[in-house]
VODO-793099 format. One record per residue (C-alpha): x, y negated, z. Coordinates in steps of 0.001 Angstrom, whole numbers, plus 500000, padded with zeros to 6 digits. Example, Ala and Ser with C-alpha at 12.3 -4.5 7.8 and 13.67 -1.06 7.14 Angstrom:
VODO-793099
[atom [512300 504500 507800]]
[atom [513670 501060 507140]]
This chain:
VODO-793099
[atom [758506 331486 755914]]
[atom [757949 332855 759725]]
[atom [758892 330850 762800]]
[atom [762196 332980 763412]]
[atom [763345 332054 759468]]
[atom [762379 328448 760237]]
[atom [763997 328400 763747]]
[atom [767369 330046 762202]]
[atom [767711 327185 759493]]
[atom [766982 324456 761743]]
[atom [769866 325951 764309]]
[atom [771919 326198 761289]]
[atom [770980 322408 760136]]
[atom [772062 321094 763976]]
[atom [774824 322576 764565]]
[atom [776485 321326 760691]]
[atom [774945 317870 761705]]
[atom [776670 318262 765567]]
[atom [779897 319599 763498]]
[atom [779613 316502 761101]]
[atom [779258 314048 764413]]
[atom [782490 315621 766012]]
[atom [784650 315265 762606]]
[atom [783353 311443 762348]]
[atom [784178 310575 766416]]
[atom [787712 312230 766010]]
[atom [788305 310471 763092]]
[atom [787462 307360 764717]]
[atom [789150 307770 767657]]
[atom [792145 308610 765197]]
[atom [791840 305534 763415]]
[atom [791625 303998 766572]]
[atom [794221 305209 768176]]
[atom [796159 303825 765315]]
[atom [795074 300457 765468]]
[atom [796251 300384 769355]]
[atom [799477 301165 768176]]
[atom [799606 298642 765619]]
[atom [798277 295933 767908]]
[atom [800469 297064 770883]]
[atom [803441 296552 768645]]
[atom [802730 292892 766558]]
[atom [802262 291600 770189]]
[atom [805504 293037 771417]]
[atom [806710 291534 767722]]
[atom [805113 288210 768601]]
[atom [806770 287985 771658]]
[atom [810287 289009 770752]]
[atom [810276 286653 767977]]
[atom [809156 283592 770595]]
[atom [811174 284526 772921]]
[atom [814488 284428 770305]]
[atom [813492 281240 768711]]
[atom [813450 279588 771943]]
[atom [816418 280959 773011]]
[atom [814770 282382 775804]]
[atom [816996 285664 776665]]
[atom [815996 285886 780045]]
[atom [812428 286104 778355]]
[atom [813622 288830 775916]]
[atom [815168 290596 778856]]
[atom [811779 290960 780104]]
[atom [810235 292903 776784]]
[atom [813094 295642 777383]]
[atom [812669 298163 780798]]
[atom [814786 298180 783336]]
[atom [817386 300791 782328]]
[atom [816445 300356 778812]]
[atom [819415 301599 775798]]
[atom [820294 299258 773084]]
[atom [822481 300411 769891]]
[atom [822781 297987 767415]]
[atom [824777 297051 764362]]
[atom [826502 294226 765838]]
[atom [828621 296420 768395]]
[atom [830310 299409 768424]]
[atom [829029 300748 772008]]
[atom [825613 301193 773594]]
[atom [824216 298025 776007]]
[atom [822689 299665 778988]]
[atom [819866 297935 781339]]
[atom [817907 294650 781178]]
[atom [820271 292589 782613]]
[atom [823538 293689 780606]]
[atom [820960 293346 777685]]
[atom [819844 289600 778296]]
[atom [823375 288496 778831]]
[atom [824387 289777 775461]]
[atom [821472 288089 774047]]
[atom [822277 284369 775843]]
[atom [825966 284638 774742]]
[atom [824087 284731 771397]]
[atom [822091 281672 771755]]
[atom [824450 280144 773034]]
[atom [826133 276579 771704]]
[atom [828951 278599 770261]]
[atom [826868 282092 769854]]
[atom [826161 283079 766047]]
[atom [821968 283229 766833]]
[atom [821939 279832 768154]]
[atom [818795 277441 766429]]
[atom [817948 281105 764748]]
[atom [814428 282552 764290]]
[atom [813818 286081 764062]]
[atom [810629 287480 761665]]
[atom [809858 290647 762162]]
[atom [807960 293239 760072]]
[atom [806561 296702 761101]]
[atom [806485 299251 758699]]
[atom [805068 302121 761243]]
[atom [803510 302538 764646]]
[atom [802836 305893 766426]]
[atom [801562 306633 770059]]
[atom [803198 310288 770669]]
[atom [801756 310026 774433]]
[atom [800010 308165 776926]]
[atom [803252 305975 777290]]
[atom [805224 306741 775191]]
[atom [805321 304918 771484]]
[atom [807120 304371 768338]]
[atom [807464 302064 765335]]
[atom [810081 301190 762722]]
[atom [810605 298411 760213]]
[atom [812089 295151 759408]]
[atom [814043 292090 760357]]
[atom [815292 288959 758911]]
[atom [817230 286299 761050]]
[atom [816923 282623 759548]]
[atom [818786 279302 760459]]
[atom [816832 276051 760780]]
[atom [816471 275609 757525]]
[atom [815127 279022 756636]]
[atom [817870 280333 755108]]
[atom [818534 284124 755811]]
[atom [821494 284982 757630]]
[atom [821468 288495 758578]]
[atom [818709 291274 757588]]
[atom [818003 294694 758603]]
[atom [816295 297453 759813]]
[atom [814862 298958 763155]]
[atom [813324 301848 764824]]
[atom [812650 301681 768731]]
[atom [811331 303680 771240]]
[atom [808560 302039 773556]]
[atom [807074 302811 776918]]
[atom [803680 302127 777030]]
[atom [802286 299850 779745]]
[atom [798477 298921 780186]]
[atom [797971 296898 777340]]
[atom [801998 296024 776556]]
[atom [805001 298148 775896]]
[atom [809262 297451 776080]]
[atom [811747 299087 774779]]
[atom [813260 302134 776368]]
[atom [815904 302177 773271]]
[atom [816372 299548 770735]]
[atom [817928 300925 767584]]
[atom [818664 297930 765214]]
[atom [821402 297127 762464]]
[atom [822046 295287 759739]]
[atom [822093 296354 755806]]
[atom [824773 298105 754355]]
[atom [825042 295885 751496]]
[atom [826016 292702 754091]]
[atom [829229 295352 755829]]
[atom [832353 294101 755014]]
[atom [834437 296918 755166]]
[atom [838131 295208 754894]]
[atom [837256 292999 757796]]
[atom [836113 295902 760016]]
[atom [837937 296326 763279]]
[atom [839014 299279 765328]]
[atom [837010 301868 765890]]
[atom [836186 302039 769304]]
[atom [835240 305364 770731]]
[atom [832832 305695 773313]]
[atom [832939 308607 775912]]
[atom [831338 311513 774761]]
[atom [828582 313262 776633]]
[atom [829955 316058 779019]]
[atom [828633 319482 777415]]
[atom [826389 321110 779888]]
[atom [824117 324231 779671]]
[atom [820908 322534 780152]]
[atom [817976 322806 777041]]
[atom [818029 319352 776284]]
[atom [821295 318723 775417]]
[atom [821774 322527 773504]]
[atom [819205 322053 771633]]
[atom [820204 318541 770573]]
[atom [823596 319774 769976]]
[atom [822718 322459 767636]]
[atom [820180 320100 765834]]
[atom [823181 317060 764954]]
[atom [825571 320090 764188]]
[atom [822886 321489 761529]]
[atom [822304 317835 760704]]
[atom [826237 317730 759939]]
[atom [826698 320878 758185]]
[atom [823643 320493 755919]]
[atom [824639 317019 755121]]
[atom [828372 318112 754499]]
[atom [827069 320726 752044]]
[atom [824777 318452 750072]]
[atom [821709 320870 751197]]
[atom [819147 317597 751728]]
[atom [816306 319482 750923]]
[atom [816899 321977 753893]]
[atom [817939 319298 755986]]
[atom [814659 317034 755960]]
[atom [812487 320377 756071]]
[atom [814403 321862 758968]]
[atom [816337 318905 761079]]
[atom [812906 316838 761266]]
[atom [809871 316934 762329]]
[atom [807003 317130 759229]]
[atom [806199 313381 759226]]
[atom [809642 312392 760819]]
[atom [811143 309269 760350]]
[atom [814811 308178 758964]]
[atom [815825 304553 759371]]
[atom [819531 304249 758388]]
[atom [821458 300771 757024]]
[atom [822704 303206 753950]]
[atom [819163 303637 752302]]
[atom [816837 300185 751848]]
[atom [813231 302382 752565]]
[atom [812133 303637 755615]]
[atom [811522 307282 754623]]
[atom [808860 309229 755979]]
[atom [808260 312902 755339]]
[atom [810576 315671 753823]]
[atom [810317 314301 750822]]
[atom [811107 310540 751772]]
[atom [814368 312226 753906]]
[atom [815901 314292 751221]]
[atom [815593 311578 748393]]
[atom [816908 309043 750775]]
[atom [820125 311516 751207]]
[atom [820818 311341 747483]]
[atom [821459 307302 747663]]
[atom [823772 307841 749678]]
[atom [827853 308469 748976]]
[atom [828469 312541 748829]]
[atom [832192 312168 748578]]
[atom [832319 311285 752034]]
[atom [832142 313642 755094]]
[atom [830109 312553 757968]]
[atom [830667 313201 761707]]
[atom [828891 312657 764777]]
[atom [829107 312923 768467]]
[atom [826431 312489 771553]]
[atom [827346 309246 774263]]
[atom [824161 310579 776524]]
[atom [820435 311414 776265]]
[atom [817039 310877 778430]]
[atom [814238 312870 778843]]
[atom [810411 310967 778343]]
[atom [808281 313995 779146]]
[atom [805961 315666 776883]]
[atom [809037 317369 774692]]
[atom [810439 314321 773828]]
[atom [814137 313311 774502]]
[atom [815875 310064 773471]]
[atom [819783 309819 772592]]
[atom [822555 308229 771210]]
[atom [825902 308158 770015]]
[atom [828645 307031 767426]]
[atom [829111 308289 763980]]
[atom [831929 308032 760991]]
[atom [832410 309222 757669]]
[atom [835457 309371 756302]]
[atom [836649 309742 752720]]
[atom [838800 312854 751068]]
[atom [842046 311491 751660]]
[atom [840771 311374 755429]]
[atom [840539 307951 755582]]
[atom [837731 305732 757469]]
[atom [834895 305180 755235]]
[atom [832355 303690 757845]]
[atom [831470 303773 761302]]
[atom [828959 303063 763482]]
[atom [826042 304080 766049]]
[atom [822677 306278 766142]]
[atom [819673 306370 768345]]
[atom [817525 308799 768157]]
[atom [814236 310247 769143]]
[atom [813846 314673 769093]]
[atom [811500 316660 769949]]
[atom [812599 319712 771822]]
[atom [810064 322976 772151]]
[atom [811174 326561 772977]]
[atom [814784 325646 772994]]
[atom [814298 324092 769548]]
[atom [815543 319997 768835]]
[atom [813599 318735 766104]]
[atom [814214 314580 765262]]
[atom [811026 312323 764918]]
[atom [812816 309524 764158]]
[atom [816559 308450 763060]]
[atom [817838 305329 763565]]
[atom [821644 304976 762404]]
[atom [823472 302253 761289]]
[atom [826870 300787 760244]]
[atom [828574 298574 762099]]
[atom [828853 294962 761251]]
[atom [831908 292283 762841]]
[atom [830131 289218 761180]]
[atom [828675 288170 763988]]
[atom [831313 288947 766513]]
């Protein structure tokens, strides 16, 4: 073998091992990257679930930002900003509030960083009296804003199971004001993802729905379906537990842009049955990703709501 053959085959053997090195950093700093998430969000967990069984809502205020969105279960409108948020939250704890001498456990089920501050994560809850017993469960899936080594909601999407809906005993619907149309990207492209969201789901077409509506690995948290699905697969299966007689609307109450493609909103949905009756009710927020003109959704959180704990 001459020098040049030898030199060749050595070049060859660095730049594989050099190649090898890359793959093995990235997927570190993957798995890493991961882990952050994870961590960022048990300590935001930890916190939330101190804060509530202390009764602390001027403590809880603090985990959410300061013009942060709630929609949850337990009302039929969004909550917008800290403050309007912690007051809800201390009429709760209060003597004569439904969470008062509660405890909160919560479990997370999925964590994502999509950008330098802005995060994700989905999963459980379970709300307990003093003696442990479980009054209320659910699901969630929040949007976080990443800061230093904490993050707070931007929009809290929380609500109870389906199973624990009491449908005779709902209320009213109360409709909230829906979003003025407007020409910008954001809100056309959001409009014509929900209306393909609609029409595929009014059709029965689930498959086409969780391949084209969502993102790859989106998410779909909903009070309807007792997973949190993740993937096409995950999405269209979760479609098929749900009641096809109905016919499902939806309408946008207003929407934020994060940056980096991403754009949160929310809004109100019903369903109503073939006599054109109200089947169910409630509110949605969600998290899309818009690119070219295109709304895709990375995560949905929708759920029914629930007068239990009015």
């Amino acid at each position: 073998m001459n020098f040049k053959s030898t030199f060749n085959i050595l070049s060859i053997i660095m730049v594989l091992f050099s190649f090898a090195c890359t793959q093995e950093a990235e997927q570190e700093a993957s798995a890493e990257t991961a882990k952050s998430a994870m961590e960022l969000m048990q300590a935001s967990a930890d916190e939330f679930s101190a804060a509530w069984k202390a009764g602390d809502s001027n403590a809880i205020g603090e985990v959410f930002v300061e013009d942060a969105i709630q929609v949850v279960g337990s009302a039929q409108i969004p909550t917008l900003g800290r403050a309007t948020i912690a007051g809800r939250f201390a009429a709760a704890f209060s003597q004569e509030g439904p969470f008062h001498n509660t405890h909160i456990e919560i479990k997370i089920n999925e964590a994502r960083k999509l950008s330098d501050d802005i995060m994700i994560a989905a999963g459980y809850w379970n709300v307990l009296d003093e003696s442990n017993e479980s009054l209320l469960d659910g699901k969630w899936g929040n949007v976080y804003e990443i800061q230093e080594n904490r993050i707070e909601f931007i929009q809290e999407a929380a609500y109870s199971s389906a199973d624990q809906v009491d449908m005779a005993n709902l209320s009213e619907r109360i409709t909230h004001p829906v979003m003025e149309a407007n020409e910008s990207e954001n809100y056309t492209a959001i409009s014509s993802n929900i209306d393909s969201f609609l029409s595929l789901y009014n059709s029965g077409d689930f498959k086409t729905l969780a391949t084209t509506v969502f993102i790859e690995d989106g998410i779909r948290v909903v009070s309807g379906v007792k997973e949190i699905c993740i993937g096409p697969d995950a999405i269209a299966k979760s479609f098929n537990a749900e009641n096809s007689s109905v016919k499902l609307d939806a309408h946008i109450c207003g929407m934020r842009d994060l940056g980096n493609s991403l754009v949160i909103a929310h809004g109100q949905w019903y369903e109503t049955n073939e006599d054109g009756s109200l089947s169910a009710f409630g509110q949605w927020g969600n998290l899309f990703q818009v690119k070219d003109g295109t709304a895709k959704m990375v995560m949905e959180s929708a759920g029914m709501y629930n007068n239990k704990f009015e």
